[in-house]
ZALUM-958611 format. One record per residue: residue in three letters; x negated, y, z of N, C-alpha, C in turn. Coordinates in pm, whole numbers, padded with zeros to 5 digits, always signed. Atoms other than C-alpha are relative to their C-alpha. Layout:
<nodes>
AlaXYZXYZXYZ/...
</nodes>
This chain:
<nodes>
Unk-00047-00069+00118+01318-02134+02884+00121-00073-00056/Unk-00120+00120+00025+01645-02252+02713+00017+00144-00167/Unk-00073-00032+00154+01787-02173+02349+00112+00017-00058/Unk-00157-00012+00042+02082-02030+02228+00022-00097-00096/Unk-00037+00095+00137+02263-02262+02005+00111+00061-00092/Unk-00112-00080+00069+02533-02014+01913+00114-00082-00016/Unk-00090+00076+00056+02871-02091+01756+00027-00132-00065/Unk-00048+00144+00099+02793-02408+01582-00068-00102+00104/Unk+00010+00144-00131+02646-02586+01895-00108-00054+00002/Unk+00123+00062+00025+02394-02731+01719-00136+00017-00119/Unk+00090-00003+00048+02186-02569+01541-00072+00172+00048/Unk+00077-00096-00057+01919-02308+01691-00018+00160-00045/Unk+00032-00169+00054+02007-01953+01608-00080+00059+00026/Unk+00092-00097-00055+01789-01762+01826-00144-00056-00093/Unk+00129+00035+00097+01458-01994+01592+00040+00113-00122/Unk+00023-00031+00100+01630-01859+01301+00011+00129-00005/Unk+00037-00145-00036+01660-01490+01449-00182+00020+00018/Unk+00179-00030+00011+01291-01482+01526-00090-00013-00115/Unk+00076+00061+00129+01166-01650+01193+00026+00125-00103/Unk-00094-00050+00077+01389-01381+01013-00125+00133+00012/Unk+00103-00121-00002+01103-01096+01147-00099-00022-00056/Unk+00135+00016+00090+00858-01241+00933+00047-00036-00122/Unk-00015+00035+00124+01038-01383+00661-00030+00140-00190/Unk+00059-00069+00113+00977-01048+00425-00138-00001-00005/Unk+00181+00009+00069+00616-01073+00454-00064-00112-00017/Unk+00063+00165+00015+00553-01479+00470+00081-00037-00160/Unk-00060+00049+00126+00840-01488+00138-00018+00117-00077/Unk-00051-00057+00127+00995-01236-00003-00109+00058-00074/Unk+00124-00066+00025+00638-01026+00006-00067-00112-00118/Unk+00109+00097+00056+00483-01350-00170+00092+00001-00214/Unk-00096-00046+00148+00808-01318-00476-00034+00072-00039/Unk-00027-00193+00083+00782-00969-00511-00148-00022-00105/Unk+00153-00017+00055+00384-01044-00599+00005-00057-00127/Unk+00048+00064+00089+00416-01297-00816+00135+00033-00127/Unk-00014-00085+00127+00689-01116-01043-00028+00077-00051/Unk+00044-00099+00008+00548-00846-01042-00171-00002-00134/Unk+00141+00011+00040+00212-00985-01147+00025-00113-00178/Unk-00007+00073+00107+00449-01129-01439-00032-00157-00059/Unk+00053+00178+00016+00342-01517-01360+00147-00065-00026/Unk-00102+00066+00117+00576-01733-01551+00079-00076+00125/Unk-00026+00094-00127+00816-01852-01296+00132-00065-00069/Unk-00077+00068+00079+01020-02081-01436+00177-00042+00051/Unk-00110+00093-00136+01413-02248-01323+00063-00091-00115/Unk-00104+00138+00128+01594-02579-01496+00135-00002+00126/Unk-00119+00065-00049+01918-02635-01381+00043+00082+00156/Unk-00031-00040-00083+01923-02367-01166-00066+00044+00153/Unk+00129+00026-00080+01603-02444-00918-00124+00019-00089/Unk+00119-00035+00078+01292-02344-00977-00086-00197-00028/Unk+00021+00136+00013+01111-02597-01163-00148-00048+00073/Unk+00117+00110-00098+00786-02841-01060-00066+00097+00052/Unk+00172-00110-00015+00499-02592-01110+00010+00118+00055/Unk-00025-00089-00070+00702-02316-00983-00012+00000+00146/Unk-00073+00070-00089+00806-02479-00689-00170+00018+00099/Unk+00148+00053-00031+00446-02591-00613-00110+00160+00009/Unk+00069-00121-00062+00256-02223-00690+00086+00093+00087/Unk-00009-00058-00116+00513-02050-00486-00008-00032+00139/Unk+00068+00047-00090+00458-02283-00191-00165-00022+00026/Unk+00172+00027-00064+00088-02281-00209-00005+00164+00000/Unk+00056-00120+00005+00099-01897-00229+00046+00096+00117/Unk-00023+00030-00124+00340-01910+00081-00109-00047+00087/Unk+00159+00023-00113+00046-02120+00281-00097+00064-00034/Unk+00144-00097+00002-00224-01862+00138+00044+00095+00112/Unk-00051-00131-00083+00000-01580+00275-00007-00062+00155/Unk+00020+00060-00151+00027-01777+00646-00114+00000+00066/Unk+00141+00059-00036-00345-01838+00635-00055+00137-00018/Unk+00107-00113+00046-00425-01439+00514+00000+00042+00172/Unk+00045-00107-00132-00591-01215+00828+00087+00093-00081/Unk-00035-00189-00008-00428-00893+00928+00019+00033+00143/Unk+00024-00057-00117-00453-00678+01212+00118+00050+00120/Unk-00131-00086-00113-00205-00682+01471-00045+00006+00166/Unk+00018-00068-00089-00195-00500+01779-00144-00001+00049/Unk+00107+00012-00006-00573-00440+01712-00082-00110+00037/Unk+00044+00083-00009-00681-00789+01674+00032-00061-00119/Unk-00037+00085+00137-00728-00979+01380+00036-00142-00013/Unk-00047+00128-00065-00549-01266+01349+00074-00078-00129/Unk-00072+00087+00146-00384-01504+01044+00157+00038+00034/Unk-00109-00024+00029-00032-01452+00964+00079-00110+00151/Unk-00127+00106-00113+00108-01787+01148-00073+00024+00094/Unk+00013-00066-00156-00084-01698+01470+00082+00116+00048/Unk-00104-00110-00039+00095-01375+01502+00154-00074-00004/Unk-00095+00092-00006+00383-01590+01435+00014-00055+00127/Unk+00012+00075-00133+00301-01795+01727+00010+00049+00130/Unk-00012-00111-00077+00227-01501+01934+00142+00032+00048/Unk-00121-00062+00023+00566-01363+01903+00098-00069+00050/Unk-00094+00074-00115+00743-01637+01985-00047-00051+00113/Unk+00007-00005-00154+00503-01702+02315+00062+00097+00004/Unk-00011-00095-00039+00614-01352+02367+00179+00031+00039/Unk-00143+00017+00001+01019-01374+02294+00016-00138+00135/Unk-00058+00087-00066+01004-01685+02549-00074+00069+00136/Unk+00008-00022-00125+00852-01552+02822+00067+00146+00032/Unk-00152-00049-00025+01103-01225+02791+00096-00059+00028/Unk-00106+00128-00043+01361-01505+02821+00007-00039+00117/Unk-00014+00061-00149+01226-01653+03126-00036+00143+00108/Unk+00028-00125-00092+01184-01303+03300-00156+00019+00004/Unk+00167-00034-00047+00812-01305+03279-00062+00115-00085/Unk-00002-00083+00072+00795-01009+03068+00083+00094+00006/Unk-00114-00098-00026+00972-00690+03060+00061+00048-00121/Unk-00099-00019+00122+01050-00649+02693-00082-00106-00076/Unk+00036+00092+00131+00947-00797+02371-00003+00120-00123/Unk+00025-00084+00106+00811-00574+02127-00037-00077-00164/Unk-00042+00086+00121+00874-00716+01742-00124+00040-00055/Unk+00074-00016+00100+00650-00742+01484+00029+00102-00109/Unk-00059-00140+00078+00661-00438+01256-00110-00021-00149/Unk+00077+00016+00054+00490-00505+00949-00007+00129-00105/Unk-00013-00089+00098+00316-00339+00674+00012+00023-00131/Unk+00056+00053+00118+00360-00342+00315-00104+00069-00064/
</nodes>
């Protein structure tokens, strides 16, 4: 298997293309909740501050750790994760004939 590095040589585009098919339901999905749900999210100086910082990363690792059902198997968030990219690398090395993405639901 080998890794694009793209234009800058050194740093791993093709990781941050793959990461990018989950990022609305491991983040943004986890934002949307917690404004929504009106929890006090705070920012000093521009960054969110301590306590922010801290419940949106622990609500990030809930979301990683929740079950949901993909391709009729139930499975935690970062396993399907894991999945996906076994699946993108062995398309890569020819051992596969496509690579079907993760399609999520909200």
């Amino acid at each position: 298997m080998y890794i694009y590095l793209g234009q800058q040589g050194n740093r791993p585009s093709l990781v941050f293309d793959l990461i990018e098919e989950f990022r609305q339901q491991g983040v943004d999905k986890v934002i949307i909740a917690l404004v929504m749900k009106n929890k006090n999210l705070k920012v000093e100086n521009g960054l969110l501050d301590d306590k922010t910082r801290k419940l949106v990363a622990q609500k990030v690792i809930d979301r990683m750790n929740a079950m949901e059902v993909f391709r009729n198997k139930e499975m935690r968030f970062y396993e399907i994760i894991q999945t996906q990219a076994v699946a993108l690398a062995n398309y890569l090395d020819g051992k596969a004939k496509a690579y079907k993405p993760y399609m999520p639901k909200w």
